[in-house]
Structures are given as structure tokens and as C-alpha cells.
GULO-560170 format. One record per atom (N, C-alpha, C): x, y, z; residue in three letters. Coordinates in steps of 0.1 Angstrom, whole numbers, plus 5000, padded with zeros to 4 digits. Layout:
! residues N
XYZALA
...
***
This chain:
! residues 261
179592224198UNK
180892294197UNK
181692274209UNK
182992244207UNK
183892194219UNK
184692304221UNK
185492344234UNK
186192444236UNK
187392414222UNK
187992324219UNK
189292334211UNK
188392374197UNK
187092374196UNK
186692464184UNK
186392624181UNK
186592644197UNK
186792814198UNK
187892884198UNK
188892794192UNK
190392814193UNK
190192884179UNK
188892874169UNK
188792944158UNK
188393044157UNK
188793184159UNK
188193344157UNK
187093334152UNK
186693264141UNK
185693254132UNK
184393204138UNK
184693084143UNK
183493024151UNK
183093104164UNK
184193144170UNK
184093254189UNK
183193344180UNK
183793404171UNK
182793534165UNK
180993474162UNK
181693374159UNK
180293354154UNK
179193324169UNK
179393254176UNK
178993194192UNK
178893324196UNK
179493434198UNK
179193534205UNK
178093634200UNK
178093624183UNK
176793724183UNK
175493664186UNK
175793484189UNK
174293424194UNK
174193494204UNK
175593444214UNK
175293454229UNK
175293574236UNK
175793694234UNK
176293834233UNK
174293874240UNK
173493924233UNK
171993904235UNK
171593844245UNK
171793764246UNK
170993674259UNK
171693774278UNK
173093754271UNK
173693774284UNK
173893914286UNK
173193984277UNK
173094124280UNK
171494184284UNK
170594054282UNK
169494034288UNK
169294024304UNK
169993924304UNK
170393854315UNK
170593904322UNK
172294014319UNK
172794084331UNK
171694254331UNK
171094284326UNK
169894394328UNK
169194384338UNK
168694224335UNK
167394194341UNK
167894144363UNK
169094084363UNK
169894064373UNK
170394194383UNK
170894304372UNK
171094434378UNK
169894464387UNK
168394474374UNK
167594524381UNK
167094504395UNK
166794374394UNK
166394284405UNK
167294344419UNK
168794304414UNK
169694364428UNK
169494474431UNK
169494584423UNK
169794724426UNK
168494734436UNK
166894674429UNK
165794704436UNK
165894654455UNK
166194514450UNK
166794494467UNK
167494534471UNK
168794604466UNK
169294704476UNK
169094764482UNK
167894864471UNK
167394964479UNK
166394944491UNK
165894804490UNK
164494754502UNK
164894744511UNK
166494674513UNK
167394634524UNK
167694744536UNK
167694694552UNK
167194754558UNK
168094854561UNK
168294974565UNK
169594984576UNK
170394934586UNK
171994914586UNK
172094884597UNK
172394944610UNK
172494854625UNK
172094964633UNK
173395004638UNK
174595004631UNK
175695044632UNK
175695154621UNK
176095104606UNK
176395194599UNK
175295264593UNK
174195244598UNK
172995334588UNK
172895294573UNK
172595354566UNK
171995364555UNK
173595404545UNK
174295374553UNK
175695374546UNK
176395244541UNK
175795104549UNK
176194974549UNK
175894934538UNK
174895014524UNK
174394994510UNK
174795014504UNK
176295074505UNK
177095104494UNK
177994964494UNK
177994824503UNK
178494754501UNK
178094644487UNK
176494714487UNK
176294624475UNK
177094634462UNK
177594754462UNK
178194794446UNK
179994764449UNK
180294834466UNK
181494754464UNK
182094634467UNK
181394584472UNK
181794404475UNK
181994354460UNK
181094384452UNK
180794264437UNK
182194334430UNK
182694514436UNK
183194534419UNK
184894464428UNK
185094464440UNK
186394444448UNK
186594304448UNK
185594194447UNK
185594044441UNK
186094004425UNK
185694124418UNK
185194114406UNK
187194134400UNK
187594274408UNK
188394294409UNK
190294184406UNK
189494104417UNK
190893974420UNK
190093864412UNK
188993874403UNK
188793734398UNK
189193744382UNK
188993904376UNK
189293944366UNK
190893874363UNK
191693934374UNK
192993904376UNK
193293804371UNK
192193684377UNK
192893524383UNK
192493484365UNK
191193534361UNK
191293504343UNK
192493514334UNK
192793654336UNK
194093734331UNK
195293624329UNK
195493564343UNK
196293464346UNK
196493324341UNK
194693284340UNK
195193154331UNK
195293184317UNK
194993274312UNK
194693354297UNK
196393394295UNK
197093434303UNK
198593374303UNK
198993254301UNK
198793164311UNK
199193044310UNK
198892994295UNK
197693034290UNK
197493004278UNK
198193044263UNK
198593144272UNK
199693234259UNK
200993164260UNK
201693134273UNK
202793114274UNK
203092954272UNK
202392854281UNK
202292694278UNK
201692664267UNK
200392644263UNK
199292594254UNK
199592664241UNK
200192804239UNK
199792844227UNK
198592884222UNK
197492904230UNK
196092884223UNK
195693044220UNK
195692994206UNK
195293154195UNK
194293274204UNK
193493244207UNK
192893374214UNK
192993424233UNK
193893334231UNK
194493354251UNK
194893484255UNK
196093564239UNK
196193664247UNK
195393794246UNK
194293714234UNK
192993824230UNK
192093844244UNK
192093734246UNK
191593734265UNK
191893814269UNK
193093824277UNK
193693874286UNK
193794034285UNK
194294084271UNK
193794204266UNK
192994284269UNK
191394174264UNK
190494264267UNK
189594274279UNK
190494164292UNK
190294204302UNK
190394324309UNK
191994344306UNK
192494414314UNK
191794594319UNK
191294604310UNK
190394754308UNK
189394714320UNK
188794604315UNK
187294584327UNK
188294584336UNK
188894464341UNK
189594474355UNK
189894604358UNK
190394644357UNK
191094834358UNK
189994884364UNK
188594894354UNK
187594984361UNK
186894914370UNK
186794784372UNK
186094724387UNK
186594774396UNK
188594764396UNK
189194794409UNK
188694924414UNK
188695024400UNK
188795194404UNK
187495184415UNK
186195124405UNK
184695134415UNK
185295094429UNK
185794954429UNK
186294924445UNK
186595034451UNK
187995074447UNK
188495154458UNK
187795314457UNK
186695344449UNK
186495474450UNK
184795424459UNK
184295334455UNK
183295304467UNK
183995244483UNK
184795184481UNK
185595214498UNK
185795314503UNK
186295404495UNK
186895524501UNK
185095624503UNK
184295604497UNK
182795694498UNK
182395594511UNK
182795484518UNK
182295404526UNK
183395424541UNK
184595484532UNK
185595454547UNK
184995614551UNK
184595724544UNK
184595814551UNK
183895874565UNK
182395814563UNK
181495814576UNK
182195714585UNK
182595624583UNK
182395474591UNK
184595524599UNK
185495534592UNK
186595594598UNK
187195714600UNK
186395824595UNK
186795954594UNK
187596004581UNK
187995944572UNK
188695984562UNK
188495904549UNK
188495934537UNK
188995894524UNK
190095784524UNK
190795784531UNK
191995724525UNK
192695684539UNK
192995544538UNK
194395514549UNK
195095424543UNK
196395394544UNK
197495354539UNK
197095184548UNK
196295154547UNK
195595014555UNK
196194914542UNK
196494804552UNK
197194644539UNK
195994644530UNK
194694624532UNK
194094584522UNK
193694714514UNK
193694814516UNK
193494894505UNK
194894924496UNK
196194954504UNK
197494934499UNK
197694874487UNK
197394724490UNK
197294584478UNK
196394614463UNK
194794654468UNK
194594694462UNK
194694774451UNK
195294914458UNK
195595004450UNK
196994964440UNK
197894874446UNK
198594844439UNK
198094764429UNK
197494654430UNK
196994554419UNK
195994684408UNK
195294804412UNK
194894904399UNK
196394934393UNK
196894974403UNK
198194994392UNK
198894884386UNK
198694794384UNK
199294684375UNK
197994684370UNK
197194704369UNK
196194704352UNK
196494824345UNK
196694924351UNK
197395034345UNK
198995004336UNK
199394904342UNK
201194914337UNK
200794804327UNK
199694724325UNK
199794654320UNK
198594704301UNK
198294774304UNK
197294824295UNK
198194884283UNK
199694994296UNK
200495084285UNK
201694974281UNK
201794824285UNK
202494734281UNK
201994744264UNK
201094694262UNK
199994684249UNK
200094784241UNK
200094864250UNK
200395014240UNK
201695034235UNK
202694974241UNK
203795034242UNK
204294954232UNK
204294824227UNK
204894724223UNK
204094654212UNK
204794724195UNK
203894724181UNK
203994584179UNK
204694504179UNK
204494344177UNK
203494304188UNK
202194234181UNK
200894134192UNK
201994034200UNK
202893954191UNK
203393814199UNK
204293884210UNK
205193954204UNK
205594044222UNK
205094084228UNK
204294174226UNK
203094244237UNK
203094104248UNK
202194014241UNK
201393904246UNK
201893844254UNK
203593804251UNK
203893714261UNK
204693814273UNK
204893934270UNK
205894024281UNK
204694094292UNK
203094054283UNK
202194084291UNK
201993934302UNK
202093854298UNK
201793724300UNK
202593674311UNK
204193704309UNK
205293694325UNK
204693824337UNK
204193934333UNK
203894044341UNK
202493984345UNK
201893964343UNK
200493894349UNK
200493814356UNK
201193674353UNK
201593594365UNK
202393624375UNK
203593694374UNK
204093784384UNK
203093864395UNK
202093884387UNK
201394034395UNK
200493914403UNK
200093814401UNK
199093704410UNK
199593674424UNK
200993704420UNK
200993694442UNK
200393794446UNK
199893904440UNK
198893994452UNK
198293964454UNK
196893884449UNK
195993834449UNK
195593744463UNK
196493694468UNK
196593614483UNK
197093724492UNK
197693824489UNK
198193914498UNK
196793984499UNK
195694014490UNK
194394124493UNK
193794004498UNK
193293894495UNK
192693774505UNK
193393814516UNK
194093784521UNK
194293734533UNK
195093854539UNK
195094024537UNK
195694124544UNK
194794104558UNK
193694094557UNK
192994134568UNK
192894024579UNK
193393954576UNK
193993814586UNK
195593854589UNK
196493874581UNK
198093864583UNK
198393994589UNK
197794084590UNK
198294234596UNK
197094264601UNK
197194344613UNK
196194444619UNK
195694534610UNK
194794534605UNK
194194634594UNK
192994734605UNK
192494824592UNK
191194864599UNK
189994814590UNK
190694714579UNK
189694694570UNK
188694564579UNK
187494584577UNK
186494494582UNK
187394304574UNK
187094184582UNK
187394064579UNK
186394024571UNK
186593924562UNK
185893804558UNK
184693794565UNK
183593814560UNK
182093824563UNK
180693754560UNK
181293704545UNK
180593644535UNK
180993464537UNK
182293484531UNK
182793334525UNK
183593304535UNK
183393234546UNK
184493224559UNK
183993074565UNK
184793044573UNK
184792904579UNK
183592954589UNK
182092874587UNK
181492864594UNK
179792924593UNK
180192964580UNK
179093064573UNK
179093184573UNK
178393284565UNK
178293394567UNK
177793454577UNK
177993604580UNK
177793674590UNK
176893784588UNK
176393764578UNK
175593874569UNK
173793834573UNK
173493854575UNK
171793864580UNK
171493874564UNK
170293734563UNK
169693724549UNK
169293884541UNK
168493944546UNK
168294074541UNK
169294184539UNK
170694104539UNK
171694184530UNK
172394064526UNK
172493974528UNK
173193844518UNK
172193804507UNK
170993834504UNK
170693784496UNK
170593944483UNK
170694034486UNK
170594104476UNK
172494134471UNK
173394104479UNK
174794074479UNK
174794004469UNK
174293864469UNK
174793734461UNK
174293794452UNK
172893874447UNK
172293894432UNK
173293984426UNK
173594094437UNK
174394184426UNK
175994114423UNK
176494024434UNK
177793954430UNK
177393934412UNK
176393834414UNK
175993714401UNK
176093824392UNK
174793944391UNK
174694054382UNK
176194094378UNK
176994154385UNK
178194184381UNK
179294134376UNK
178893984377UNK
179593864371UNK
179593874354UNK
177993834359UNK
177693884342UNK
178193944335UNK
177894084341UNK
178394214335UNK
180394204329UNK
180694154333UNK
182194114335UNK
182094054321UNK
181293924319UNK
181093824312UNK
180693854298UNK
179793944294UNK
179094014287UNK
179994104281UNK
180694214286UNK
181694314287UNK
182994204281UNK
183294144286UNK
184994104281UNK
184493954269UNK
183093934267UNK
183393884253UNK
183093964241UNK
182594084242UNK
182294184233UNK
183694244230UNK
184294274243UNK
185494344238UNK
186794184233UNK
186694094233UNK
187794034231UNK
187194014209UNK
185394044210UNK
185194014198UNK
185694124192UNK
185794234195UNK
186494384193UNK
187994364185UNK
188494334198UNK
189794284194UNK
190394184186UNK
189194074179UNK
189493994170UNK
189094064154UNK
187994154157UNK
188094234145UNK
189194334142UNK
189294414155UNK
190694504152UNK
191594434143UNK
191994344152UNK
193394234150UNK
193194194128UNK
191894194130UNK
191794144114UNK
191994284103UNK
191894394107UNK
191394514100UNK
193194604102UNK
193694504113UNK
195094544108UNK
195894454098UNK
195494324099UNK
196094294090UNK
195594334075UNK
194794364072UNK
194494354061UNK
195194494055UNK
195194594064UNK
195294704062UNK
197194694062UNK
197794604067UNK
199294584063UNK
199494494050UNK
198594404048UNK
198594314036UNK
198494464022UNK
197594504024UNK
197094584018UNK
198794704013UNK
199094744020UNK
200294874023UNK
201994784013UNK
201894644021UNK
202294554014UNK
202394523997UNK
201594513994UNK
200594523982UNK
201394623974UNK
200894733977UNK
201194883975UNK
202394893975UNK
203594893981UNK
205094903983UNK
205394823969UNK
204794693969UNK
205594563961UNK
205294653945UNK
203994673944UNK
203794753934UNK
204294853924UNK
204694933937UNK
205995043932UNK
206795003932UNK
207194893938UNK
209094823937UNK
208894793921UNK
207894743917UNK
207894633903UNK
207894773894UNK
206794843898UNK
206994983885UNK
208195053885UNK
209295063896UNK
209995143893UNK
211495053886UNK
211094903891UNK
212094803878UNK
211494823867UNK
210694793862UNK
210594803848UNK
210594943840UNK
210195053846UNK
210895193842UNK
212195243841UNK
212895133850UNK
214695123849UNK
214895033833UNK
214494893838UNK
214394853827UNK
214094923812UNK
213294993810UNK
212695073795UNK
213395123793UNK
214495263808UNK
215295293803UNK
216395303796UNK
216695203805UNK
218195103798UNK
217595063785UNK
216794993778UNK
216994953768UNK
216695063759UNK
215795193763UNK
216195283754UNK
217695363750UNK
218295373764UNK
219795373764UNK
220795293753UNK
220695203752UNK
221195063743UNK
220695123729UNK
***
């Protein structure tokens, strides 16, 4: 099966109730493993036993701007390519992305509290952040707001690519402005900075969470291909119904009149 064969609802449905199982296996079995290493992982001798809440928010604050970057080509696919299930993508991202960021910034904020004294600072990279949750938010009540799919899709689809220049502005706040947010630690020129006994239970929960992303947004785009079917039918249907009464209430005119005559 080639990707231009999953341009068929029919066939994606069909591939995902193979695949759907495995990767809900997968991502269980990945959780577990991480979560277990998390908890083995040592203290550090800065932040104590508080530096372990980076396992949950590194993966969901990655997970966060990569959701996005899908979103984005799942645009491009709505807007250039035309490809039938692009803006079914993008749709049923947008929910997951929403709730990664929230995890992000509500495990930053459970993380800024010991380590800077407060919940909350108006810092560039939490700023960006918070703004890109609010564009999964403006983009969710886009969907809602607007009863035609082909509009929704593409007025979602210019607002999405729009919203991707944040995405270099949260990369790279903590380089372009004095922040108080900690730098690039992991993925940086020169390797990481992370002592194996917290990069390696990092990478599992990254991967685990990936999954989870993975798992999560083909179930719900399968959602959405059923929804999408169960409305039309249910307008074909109403359709139906209308044309019905139009015809019974001509030919009751009709009987009329000719009893009239």
C-alpha cells in the first residue's frame, strides 16, 4: 500500500484498525519502561528530586511544537495538494496538540516553582508558549465555528501556517533574549549536557510520547472520518425526506385541481 493509496478513507480505515493495536501496545509498553526509569534516576545535586519532572515536561513541550509542524504540512496539503484527508489531519490534531502544550506549561510552572520562586513569569519562552496554547484554542473554535468542512479547512489551514513563525521564536527564545528559561541541553552543537542517567530515560519517554501522539491522532482522525460519513448520510437522508414532501405535496395540488375541473 503506497501513501497515494491512503488518500482513500476506506483503505486509512482499514490500515488503522490493523495498526491502531500494535501502537497502543507499543506505546504502554514504552511508557512503562520510561516512567520506571524515571523514577530509578538519580537526584540532581542542584534541583533535587525536582529535576524528574523534566521527564514528563521535556516530551509533552517537544511534542508540543512538533504537533504544530504536522498541523502545518497537513495544511499545505489542504491548501496546494488537495489531498482528501489533510484537513482530517490537522483537525484531529489540534485537540492532542492543545493538551501536550497545557501538560508543558502546567509542568513548567510545577517545575518553575521550587527552582525560581513562583508559578509564573512573563519569560520569552513561556510567553511563546502560552501563546502557541492559545492558537490551538482559536483554532479548535475555528472548526466549531464554521458549518461548511471546505471552509473550516482552508481558513484553518492560512491560520496554521501563519501561527508556524512561533515555532522558531519558542526554539530559539532562549538564545535571542535574556530569559530565565534554562538553554538547549539535549539537542545542541556539541552534544548533550544531560548525564546518561537522565538522557537515557528522556529519550524513552520522548519516543513513548511520540507514540502516544501517534496512536492518539490516528484514532481520532479515524473518528473524524466516521463522523464526517454519519453526517453525510444523515443530510443525504433529511434530503431524502424534504424531496419527499415536495413530491407529496405536488401531487395533492395536483388531485386537487383536477378534482376542481
Amino acid at each position: 500500500m503506497t501513501l497515494i493509496d491512503l488518500a482513500n478513507p476506506t483503505r486509512f480505515l482499514a490500515l488503522t484498525a490493523r495498526v491502531l493495536p500494535w501502537l497502543a501496545a507499543a506505546t504502554v509498553i514504552l511508557l512503562a519502561i520510561g516512567l520506571y526509569q524515571s523514577a530509578l534516576a538519580p537526584d540532581d545535586y542542584q534541583q533535587g528530586a525536582t529535576v524528574k519532572i523534566m521527564f514528563i515536561h521535556v516530551p509533552n513541550a517537544w511534542l508540543s511544537m512538533f504537533v504544530w509542524g504536522v498541523m502545518s504540512i497537513a495544511s499545505l496539503g489542504t491548501l496546494v495538494w488537495r489531498h482528501p484527508l489533510a484537513d482530517v489531519a490537522a483537525k484531529a490534531a489540534a485537540p492532542i496538540g492543545a493538551s501536550f502544550t497545557f501538560l508543558a506549561l502546567l509542568t513548567g510552572s510545577l517545575w518553575g516553582r521550587p527552582m525560581w520562586g513562583t508559578y509564573w513569569e512573563w519569560d520569552a519562552r513561556l510567553t511563546s508558549v502560552l501563546i502557541l496554547f492559545l492558537m490551538y484554542l482559536g483554532l479548535m473554535a475555528l472548526w466549531r465555528a464554521v458549518d461548511d468542512p471546505s471552509r473550516a479547512a482552508r481558513a484553518a489551514a492560512v491560520l496554521t501556517l501563519v501561527g508556524a513563525i512561533n515555532l522558531p521564536i519558542i526554539k530559539f527564545s532562549v538564545d535571542w533574549w535574556n530569559t530565565l528559561h534554562q538553554p538547549a541541553s539535549v539537542m545542541r552543537m556539541g552534544g548533550s549536557a544531560l548525564d546518561k542517567s537522565f538522557l537515557i530515560p528522556l529519550l524513552v519517554m520522548a519516543i513513548a510520547f511520540t507514540l502516544l501522539f501517534v496512536t492518539l491522532h490516528l484514532a481520532a482522525m479515524r473518528n473524524e472520518i466516521l463522523r464526517r460519513r454519519v453526517r453525510s448520510l444523515q443530510m443525504m437522508q433529511a434530503s431524502r425526506i424534504a424531496f419527499s414532501g415536495e413530491s407529496g405535496s405536488r401531487g395533492e395540488g395536483a388531485s386537487n385541481e383536477v378534482g376542481a375541473a
